[in-house]
C-alpha positions in Angstrom: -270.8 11.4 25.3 -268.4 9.0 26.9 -265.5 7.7 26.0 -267.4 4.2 26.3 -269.6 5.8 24.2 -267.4 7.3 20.9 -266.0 3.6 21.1 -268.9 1.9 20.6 -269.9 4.6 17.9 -266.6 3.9 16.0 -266.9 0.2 16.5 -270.2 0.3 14.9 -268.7 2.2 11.6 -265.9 0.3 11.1 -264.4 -0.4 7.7 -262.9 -3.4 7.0 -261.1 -1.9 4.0 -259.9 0.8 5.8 -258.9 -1.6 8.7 -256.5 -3.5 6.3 -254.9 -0.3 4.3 -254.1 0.8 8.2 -252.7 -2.9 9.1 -250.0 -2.2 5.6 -249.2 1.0 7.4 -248.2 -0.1 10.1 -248.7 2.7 12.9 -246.7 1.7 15.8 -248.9 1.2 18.9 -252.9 2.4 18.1 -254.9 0.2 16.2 -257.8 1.9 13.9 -261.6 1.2 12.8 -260.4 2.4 9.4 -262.8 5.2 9.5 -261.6 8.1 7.1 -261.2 11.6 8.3 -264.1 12.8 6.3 -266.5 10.7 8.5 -264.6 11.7 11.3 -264.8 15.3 10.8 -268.9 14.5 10.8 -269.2 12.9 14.0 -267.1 15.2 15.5 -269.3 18.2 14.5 -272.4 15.7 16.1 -270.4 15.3 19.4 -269.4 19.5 19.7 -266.7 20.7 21.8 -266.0 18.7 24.9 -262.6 19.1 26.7 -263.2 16.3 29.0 -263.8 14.1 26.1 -261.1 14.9 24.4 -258.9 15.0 27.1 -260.1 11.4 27.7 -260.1 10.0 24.3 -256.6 11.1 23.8 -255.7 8.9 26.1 -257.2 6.2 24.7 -254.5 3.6 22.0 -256.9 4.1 18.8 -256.2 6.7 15.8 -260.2 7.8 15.5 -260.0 8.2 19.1 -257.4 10.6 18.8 -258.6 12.0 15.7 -261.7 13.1 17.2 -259.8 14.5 20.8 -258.4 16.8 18.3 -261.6 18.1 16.9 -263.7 18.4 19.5 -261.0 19.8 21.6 -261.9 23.6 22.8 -259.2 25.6 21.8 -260.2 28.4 24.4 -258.8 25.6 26.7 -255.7 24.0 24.9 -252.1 25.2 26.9 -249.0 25.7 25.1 -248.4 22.6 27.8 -250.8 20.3 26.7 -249.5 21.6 23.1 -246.3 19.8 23.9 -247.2 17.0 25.0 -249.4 15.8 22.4 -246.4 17.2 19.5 -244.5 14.3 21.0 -247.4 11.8 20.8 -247.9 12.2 16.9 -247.7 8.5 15.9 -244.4 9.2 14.1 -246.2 12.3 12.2 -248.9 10.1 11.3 -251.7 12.6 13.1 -249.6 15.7 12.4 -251.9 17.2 9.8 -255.3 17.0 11.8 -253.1 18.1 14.8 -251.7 21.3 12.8 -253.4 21.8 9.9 -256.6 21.2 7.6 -258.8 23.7 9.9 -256.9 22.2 12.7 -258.2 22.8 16.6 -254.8 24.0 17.8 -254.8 26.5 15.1 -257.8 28.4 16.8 -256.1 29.2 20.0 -254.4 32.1 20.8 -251.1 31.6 20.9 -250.8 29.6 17.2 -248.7 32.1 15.5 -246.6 32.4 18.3 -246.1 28.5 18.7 -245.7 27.8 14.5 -243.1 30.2 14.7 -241.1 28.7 17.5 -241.6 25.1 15.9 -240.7 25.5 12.4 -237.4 26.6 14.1 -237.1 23.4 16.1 -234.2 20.7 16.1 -237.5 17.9 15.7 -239.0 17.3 12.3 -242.2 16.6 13.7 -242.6 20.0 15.5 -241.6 21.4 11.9 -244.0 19.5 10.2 -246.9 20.7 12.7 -245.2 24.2 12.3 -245.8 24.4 9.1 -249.1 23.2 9.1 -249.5 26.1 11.9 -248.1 28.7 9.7 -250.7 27.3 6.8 -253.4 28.3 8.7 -252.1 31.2 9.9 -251.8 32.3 6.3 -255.3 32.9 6.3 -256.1 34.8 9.4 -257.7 38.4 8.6 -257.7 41.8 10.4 -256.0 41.9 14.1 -255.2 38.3 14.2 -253.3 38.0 10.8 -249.6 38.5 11.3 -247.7 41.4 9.4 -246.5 41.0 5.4 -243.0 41.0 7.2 -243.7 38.0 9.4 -244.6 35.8 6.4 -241.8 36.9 4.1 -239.2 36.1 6.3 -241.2 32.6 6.2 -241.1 32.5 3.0 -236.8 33.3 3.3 -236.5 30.4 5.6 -238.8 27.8 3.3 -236.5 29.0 0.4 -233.0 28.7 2.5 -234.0 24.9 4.1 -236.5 23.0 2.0 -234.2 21.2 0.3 -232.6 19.4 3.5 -235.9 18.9 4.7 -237.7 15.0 4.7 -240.9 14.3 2.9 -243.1 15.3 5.7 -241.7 18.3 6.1 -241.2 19.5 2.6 -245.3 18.9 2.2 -246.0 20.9 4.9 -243.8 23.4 3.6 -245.0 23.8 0.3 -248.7 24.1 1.9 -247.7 27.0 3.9 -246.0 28.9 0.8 -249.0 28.2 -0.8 -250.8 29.8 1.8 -248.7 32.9 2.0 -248.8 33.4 -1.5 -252.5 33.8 -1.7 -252.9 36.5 0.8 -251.5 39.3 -1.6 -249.7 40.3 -4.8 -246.3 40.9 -2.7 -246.2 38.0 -0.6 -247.6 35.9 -4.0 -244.3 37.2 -6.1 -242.1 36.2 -2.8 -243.9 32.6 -3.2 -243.8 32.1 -6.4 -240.5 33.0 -6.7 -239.6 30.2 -4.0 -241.7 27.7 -5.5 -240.7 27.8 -9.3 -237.1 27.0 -8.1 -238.5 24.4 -5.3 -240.3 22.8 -8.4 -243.3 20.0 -8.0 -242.6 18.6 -4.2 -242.9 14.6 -4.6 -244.6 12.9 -1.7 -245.5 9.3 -1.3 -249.1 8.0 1.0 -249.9 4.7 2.1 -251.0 3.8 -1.1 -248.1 4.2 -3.2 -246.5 7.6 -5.0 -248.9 10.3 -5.6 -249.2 13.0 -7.8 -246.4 16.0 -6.9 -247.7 18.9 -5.4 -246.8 22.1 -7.6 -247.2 24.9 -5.4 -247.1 27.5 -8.5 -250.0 25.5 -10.1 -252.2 26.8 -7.3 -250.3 30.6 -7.0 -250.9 31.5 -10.7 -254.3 30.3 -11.2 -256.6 32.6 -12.9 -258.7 33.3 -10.0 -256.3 34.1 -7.9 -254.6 36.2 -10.5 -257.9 38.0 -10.8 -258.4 38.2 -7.0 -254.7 39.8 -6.2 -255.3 42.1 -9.3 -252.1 40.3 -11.2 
């Protein structure tokens, strides 16, 4: 498809609704179809990978433009480069999750663990957030790929030592990657849980007002996971 193309396709699933909850948002400088990501995450999977696409449609001034150069992005082809660039073109933090997290593209490349460990690190919130996010999904990478116990407890260390200076944003993306960590076994799950009970419920506000907090130990001592770890 064209760019041409994927506008006219967006343009013809519009939402009004969605349209106005974007307008009280207030995202500097890309308008939006207010098409949710669900939707998005469907037409992306009818489009398949295409770096020239993507390339192109990130270039373009709408969010579900962007959205979908993030999904349909090949990661074989993304460069710690383009990696960069885009981290600095996050609509202040507004695409961060799809850019780093939730099954994200960038986290299929090779060099993810490599780059969420040099951004959690950085003076920029934003490159924490996505680092984070990063380290999330690195949390459930299996056999060669998945970094040592070590790796992620010293992750868990720094979450403990700074997530209480941290903004929203970052605190959220936090939490999600303790969460992560503390799923993949019973050590790394005590060193998470141990974190978390004295982090408490993280509050977080969305566009639509304050939501519900999200308690990290709610999701490490469920029963099934309990059962799973052999807790």
């Amino acid at each position: 498809m064209t760019v041409t193309e994927v506008l006219a396709l967006l343009e013809a699933e519009r939402d009004v609704r969605g349209m106005s909850h974007w307008e009280r948002l207030g995202s500097p400088g890309l308008k939006s179809f207010g098409i949710g990501l669900t939707r998005l995450r469907k037409l992306a999977k009818e489009i398949g990978r295409d770096r020239e696409l993507a390339l192109a449609l990130w270039k373009t001034d709408v969010w579900e433009g962007k959205v979908l150069a993030l999904l349909v992005d090949d990661p074989a082809k993304i460069t710690r480069a383009q990696a960069e660039t885009q981290v600095e073109q996050m609509a202040n933090g507004m695409l961060a999750h799809v850019f780093a997290s939730c099954d994200a593209t960038l986290a299929k490349t090779p060099f993810v663990v490599e780059l969420a460990d040099q951004w959690v690190r950085s003076d920029d919130p934003v490159r924490r957030d996505c680092g984070y996010g990063l380290l999330y999904e690195a949390s459930k990478f299996s056999g060669k790929k998945a970094p040592s116990e070590e790796f992620f407890l010293a992750h868990v260390a720094r979450i403990a030592d700074r997530i209480g200076t941290e903004p929203e944003r970052v605190r959220m993306a936090m939490g999600s990657a303790l969460m992560g960590i503390g799923k993949r076994s019973a050590r790394l799950n005590q060193a998470a849980l141990k974190v978390a009970r004295v982090v408490g419920p993280i509050e977080f506000t969305s566009g639509s007002g304050e939501c519900e907090p999200f308690d990290v130990v709610k999701h490490l001592t469920s029963d099934r996971l309990r059962e799973k770890l052999g807790l």
